[in-house]
C-alpha positions as a printed Julia matrix, in Angstrom:
308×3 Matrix{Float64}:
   0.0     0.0     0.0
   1.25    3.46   -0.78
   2.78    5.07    2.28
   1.11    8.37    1.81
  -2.62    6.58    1.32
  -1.32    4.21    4.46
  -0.73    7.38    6.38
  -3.84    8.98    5.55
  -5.95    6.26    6.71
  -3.92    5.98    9.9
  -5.24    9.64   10.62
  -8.34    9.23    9.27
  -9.4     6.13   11.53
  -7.61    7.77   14.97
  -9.57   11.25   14.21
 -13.11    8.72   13.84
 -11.96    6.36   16.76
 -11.28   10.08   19.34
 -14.53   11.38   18.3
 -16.49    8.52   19.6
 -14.21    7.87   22.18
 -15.29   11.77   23.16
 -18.41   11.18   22.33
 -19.39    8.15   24.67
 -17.18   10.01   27.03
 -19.79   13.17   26.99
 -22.93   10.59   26.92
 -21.54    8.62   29.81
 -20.57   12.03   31.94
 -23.72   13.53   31.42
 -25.76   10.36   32.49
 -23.45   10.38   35.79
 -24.55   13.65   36.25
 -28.32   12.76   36.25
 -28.05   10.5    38.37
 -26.27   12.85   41.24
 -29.43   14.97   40.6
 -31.67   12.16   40.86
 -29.62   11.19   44.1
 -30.12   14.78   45.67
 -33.56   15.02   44.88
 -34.88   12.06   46.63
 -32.68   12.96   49.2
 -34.06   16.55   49.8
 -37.35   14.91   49.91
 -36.47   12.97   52.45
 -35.15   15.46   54.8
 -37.83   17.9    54.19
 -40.47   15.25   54.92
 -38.29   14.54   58.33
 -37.49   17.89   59.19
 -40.87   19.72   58.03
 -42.23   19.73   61.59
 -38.99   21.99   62.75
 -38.48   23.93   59.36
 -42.52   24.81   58.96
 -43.62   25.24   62.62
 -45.04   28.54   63.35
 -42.07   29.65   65.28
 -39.99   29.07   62.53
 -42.14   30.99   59.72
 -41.68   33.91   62.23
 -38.67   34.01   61.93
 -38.43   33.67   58.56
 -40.68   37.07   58.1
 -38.1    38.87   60.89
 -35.18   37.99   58.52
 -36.37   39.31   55.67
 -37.58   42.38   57.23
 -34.58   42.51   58.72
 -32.23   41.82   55.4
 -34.17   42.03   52.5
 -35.98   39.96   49.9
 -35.07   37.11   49.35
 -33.39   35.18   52.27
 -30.99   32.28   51.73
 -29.74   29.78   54.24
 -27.19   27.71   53.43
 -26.25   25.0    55.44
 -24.91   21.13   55.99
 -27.81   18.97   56.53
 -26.34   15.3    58.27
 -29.82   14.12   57.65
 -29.81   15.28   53.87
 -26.17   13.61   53.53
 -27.2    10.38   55.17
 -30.11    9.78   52.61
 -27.73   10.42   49.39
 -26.25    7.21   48.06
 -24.63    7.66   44.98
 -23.55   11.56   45.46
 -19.5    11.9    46.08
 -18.2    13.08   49.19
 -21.17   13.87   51.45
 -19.11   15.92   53.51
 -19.48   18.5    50.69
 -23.19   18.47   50.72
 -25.9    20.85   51.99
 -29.21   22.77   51.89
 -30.06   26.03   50.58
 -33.33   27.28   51.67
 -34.95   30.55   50.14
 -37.22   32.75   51.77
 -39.7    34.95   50.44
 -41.53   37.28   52.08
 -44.72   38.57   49.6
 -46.42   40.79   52.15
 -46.63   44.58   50.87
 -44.88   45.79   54.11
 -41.88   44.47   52.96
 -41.65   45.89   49.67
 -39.76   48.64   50.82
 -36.97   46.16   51.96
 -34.07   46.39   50.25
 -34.03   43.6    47.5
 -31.51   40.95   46.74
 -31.17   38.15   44.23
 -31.52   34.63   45.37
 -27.73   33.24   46.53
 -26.26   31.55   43.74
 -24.54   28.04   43.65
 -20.61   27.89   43.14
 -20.1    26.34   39.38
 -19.33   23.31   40.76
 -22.24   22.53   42.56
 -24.65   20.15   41.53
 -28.01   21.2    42.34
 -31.15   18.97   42.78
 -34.3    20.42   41.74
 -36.23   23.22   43.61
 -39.34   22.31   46.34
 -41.44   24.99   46.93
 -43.47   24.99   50.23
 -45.63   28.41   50.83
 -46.43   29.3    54.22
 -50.52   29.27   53.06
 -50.47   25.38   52.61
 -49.58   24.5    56.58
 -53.04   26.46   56.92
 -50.96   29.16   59.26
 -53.84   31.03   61.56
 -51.86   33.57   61.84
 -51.97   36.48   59.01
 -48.56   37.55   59.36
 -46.86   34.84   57.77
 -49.31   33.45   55.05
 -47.57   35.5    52.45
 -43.94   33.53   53.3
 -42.61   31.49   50.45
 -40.12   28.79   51.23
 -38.42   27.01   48.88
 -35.21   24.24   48.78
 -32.66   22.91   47.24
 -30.01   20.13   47.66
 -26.72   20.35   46.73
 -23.09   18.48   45.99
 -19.84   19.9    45.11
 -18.38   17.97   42.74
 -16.21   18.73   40.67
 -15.81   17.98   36.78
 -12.69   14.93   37.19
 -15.44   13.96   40.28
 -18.39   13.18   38.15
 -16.16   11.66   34.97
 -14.62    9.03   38.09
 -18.16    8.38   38.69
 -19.52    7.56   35.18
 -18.92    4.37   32.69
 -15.6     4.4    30.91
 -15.72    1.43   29.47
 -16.72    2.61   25.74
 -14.87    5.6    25.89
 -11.67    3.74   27.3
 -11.91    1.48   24.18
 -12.05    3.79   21.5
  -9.31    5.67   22.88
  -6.93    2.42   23.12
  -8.73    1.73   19.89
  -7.29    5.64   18.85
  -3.74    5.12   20.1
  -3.3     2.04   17.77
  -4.76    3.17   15.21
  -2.07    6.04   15.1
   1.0     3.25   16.23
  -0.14    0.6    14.09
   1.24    1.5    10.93
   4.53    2.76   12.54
   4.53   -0.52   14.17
   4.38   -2.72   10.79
   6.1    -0.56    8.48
   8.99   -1.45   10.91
   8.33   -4.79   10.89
   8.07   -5.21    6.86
  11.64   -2.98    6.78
  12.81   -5.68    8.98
  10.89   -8.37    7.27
  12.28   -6.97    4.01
  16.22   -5.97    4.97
  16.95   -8.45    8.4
  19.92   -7.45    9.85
  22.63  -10.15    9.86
  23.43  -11.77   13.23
  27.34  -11.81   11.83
  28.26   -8.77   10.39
  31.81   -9.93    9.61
  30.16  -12.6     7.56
  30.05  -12.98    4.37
  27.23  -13.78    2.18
  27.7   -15.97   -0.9
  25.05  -16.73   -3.79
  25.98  -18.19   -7.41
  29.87  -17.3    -7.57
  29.13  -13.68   -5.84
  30.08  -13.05   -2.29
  28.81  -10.27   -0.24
  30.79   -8.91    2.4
  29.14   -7.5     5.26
  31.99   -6.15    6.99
  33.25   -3.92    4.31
  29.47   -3.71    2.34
  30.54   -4.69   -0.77
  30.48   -7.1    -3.41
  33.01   -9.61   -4.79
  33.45  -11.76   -8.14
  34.86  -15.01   -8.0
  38.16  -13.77   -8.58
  37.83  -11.86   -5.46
  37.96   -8.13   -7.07
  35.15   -5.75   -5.82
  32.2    -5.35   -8.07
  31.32   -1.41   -8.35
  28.42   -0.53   -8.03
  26.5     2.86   -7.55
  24.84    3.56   -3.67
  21.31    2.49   -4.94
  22.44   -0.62   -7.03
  24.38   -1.99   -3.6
  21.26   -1.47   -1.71
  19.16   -3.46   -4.22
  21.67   -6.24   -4.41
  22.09   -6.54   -0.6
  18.23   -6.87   -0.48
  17.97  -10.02   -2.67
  21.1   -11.2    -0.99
  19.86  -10.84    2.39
  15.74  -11.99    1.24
  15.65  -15.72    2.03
  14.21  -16.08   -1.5
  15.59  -14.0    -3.4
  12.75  -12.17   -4.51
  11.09   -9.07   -3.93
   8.4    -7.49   -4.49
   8.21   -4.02   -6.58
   6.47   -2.02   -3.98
   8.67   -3.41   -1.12
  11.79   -1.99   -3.16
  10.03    1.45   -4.09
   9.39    1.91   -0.23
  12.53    0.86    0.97
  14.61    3.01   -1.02
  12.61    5.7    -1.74
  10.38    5.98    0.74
   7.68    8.85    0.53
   7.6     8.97   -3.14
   4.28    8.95   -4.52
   5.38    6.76   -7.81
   8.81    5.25   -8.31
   8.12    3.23  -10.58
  10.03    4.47  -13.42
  13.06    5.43  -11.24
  13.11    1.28  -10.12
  12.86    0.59  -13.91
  16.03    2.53  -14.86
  17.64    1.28  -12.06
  16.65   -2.58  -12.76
  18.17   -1.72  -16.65
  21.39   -0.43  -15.52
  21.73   -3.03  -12.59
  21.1    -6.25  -14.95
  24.02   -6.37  -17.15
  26.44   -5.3   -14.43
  25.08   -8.45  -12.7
  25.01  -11.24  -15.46
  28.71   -9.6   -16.72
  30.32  -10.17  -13.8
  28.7   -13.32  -12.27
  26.7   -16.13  -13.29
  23.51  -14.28  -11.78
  20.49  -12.61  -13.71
  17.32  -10.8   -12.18
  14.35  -12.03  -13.86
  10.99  -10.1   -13.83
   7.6   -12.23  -12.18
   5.05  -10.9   -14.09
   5.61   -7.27  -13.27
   5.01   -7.41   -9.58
   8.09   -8.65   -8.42
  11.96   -9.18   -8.86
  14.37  -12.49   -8.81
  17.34  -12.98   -8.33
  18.67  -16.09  -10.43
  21.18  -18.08  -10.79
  21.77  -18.91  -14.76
  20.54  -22.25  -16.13
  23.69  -22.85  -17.8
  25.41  -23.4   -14.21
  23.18  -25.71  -12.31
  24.1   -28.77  -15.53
């Protein structure tokens, strides 16, 4: 395969492979999320139903009206509940949990009062949904605090690495390993088929014989039988040591075209001229020939004539 096409579709399938990985990654973080909510809400429902006795009495909503009166509309109490942190069962670090309660006082006296917005969460709070509880529904006697609004909320502080260590990483784990091999792979077995293609020798000082040429590896040339050094040009020794050092002798036209010039978008025509210019050097001054296999690959023979 072409290395440029080979490296395109390295990049293309990592770029697919991180977008799902970040996409299961989002799904799964935003589920995890939920479910904190869904924790904290049935949790505040719990408390309020426990604590509604203390938090609605009359004393209570009296006190409610003096605080706004005193500091304006609305008033917000913030708090750690041990009751609200108990119930949670799913929500991180309870110890970083609370309840915010709002109060609202609608009676006309107060609307001179100075006014203030309701207290808002820090950005990494989680908050559960809001439970409104007016004054008017305990069926207060007393006319003073029927126009008090109460409402709460649960809340966690968890952070953004908090709520990814709570959700599912299992599908976005495997498209990321999926991601890193995807961009490895081909680095990984174009190695391997250089290797495949050119081993190394074990001996270097050896030398390599085939037909009635020798290959030295020690001083990386060639030799005729009568022991005087073949010369040959940088690219034609390269080619040579290939078939000497393929088990088979043979190689294959792309193999050659990537090993030698690697990153070229067509050598074809520069392995042709070097093929023409390498043969007769070859069969002149041994009893060797490269033969073609029907265009697609390269032998390296030795001539009938010498095997009778």
């Amino acid at each position: 395969m072409n290395t440029r096409l080979s490296a395109n579709l390295s990049v293309l399938g990592t770029s697919l492979m991180l977008i799902l990985s970040f996409s299961f990654g989002f799904h799964s973080y935003t589920e995890a999320k939920k479910t904190i909510v869904t924790d904290l809400n049935q949790a505040l429902q719990q408390t309020i139903l426990q604590n509604s006795h203390l938090w609605m009495s009359q004393d209570s909503i009296r006190t409610y009206v003096n605080l706004s009166k005193l500091f304006g509309n609305p008033v917000s109490i913030e708090s750690y509940n041990k009751d609200f942190s108990e119930a949670l069962s799913y929500t991180p670090d309870k110890k970083k949990t609370g309840i915010v309660i709002h109060v609202l006082n609608k009676d006309p006296q107060t609307e001179n009062a100075p006014a203030k917005a309701n207290k808002k969460l820090n950005e990494y709070y989680i908050a559960s949904d809001t439970i409104i509880w007016a004054s008017s529904i305990a069926n207060s006697p007393n006319a003073t605090t029927d126009h008090i609004g109460i409402s709460f909320q649960g809340y966690a502080n968890c952070s953004t690495l908090a709520v990814i260590g709570l959700s599912d990483k299992s599908l976005p784990g495997l498209f990321l390993g999926l991601a890193f091999l995807s961009a490895i792979l081909p680095l990984l077995l174009k190695r391997y088929r250089k290797e495949l293609i050119m081993p190394q020798s074990i001996y270097p000082e050896k030398t390599i014989s085939f037909g009635n040429l020798n290959l030295s590896c020690e001083t990386a040339s060639f030799y005729k039988e009568n022991e005087e050094k073949l010369k040959l040009t940088p690219q034609q020794y390269a080619l040579m040591e290939m078939f000497f050092l393929s088990p088979t002798h043979i190689l294959n036209r792309s193999d050659i075209c990537e090993s030698l010039w690697p990153g070229k978008i067509n050598a074809d025509e520069t392995l042709n001229t070097l093929i023409r210019r390498l043969r007769p050097l070859v069969e002149e001054n041994s009893n060797l020939k490269i033969t073609t296999d029907r265009g697609r690959a390269y032998a390296l023979e030795i001539k009938k004539s010498d095997h009778l």
